[in-house]
C-alpha positions in Angstrom: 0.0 0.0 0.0 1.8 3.1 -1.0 2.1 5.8 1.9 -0.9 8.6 -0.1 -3.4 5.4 0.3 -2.2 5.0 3.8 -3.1 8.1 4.7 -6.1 8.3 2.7 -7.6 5.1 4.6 -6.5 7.0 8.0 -8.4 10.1 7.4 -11.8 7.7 6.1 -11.4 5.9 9.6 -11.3 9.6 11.3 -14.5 10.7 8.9 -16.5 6.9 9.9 -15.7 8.3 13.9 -17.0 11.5 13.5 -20.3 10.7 12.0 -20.2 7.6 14.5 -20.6 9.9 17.5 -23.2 12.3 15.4 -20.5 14.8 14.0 -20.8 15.8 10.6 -17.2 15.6 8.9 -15.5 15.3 5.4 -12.2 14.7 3.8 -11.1 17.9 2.0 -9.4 16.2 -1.8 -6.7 17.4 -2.9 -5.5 19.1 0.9 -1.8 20.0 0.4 -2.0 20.5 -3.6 -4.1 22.8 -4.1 -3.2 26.7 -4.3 -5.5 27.0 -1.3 -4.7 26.5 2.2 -7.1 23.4 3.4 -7.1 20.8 6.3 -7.4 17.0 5.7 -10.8 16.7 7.9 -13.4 19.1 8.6 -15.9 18.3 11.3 -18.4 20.0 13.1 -21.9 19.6 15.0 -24.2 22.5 16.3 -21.6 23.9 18.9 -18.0 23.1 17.3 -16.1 23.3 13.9 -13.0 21.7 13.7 -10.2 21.8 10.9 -7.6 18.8 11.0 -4.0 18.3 9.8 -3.5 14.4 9.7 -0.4 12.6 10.2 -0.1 8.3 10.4 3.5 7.3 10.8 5.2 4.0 11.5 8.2 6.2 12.8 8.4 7.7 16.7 8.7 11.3 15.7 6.4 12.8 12.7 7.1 15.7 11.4 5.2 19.0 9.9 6.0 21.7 7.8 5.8 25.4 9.1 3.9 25.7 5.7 1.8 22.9 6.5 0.5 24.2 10.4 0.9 27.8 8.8 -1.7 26.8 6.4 -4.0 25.1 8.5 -3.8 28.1 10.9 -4.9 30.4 8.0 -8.0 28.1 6.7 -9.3 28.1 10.6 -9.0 31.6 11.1 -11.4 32.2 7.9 -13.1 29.1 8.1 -13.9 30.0 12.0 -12.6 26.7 13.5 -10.8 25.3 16.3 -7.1 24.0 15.0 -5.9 20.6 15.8 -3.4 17.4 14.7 -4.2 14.2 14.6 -1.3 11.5 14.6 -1.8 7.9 14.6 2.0 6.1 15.3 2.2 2.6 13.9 -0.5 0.5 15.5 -1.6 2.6 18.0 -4.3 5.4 18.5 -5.5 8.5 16.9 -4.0 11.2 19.2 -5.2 15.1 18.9 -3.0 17.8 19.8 -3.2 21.4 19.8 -0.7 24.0 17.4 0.2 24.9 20.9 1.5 21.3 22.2 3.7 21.1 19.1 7.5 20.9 19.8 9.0 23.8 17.1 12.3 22.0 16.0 13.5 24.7 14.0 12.5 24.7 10.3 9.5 22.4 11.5 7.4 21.2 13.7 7.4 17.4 15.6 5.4 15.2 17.7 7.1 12.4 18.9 4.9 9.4 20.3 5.6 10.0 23.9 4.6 13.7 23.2 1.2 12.3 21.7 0.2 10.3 24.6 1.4 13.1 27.2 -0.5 15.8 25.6 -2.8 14.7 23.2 -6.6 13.8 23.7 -7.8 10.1 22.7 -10.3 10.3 20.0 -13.3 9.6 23.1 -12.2 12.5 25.1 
């Protein structure tokens, strides 16, 4: 399975929990090619909108781009939705971390997996 179709199958299990737990959500094609900034996921319900940068990873640290969190950043602020990250290491679960609980490594940004399960939220919470 090449590593686009990994990701792609990630974000579709994200979209199947959202609507799951009565969430409206879609993937957003072509995020990261397209002239425009966009997230991977949007979600909402009646009280909260959410954009999502998603990251799967069989590796301990996963990086992101400045560009990349830069970009999601500027879609939220028009869009009028909360920012987070969602990381899923090898076999493990989706974590969700703010921009803020991101470790700045210089010309990008990293979560590593103890990181993840320090600071991020489990998909139920």
């Amino acid at each position: 399975m090449s590593l686009k179709s990994k990701g792609i199958n990630a974000e579709r299990d994200l979209i199947h929990k959202f609507w799951a737990v009565g969430w409206a959500a879609s993937r957003v094609a072509g995020s990261g090619s397209s002239k425009y900034p966009s997230p991977d996921i949007i979600a909402g319900n009646t009280l909260r909108k959410v954009a999502i940068e998603c990251k799967v990873t069989k590796q301990k640290i996963q990086y992101l781009s400045k560009k990349e969190v830069s970009e999601l950043k500027e879609y939220a602020g028009i869009f009028g939705a909360e920012t987070w990250i969602a990381v899923k290491f090898d076999r493990d679960k989706w974590y969700f971390l703010t921009l803020e609980d991101l470790k700045d490594s210089g010309g990008s940004y990293s979560i590593s997996k103890e990181l993840a399960k320090f600071k991020g939220l489990l998909f139920e919470e």
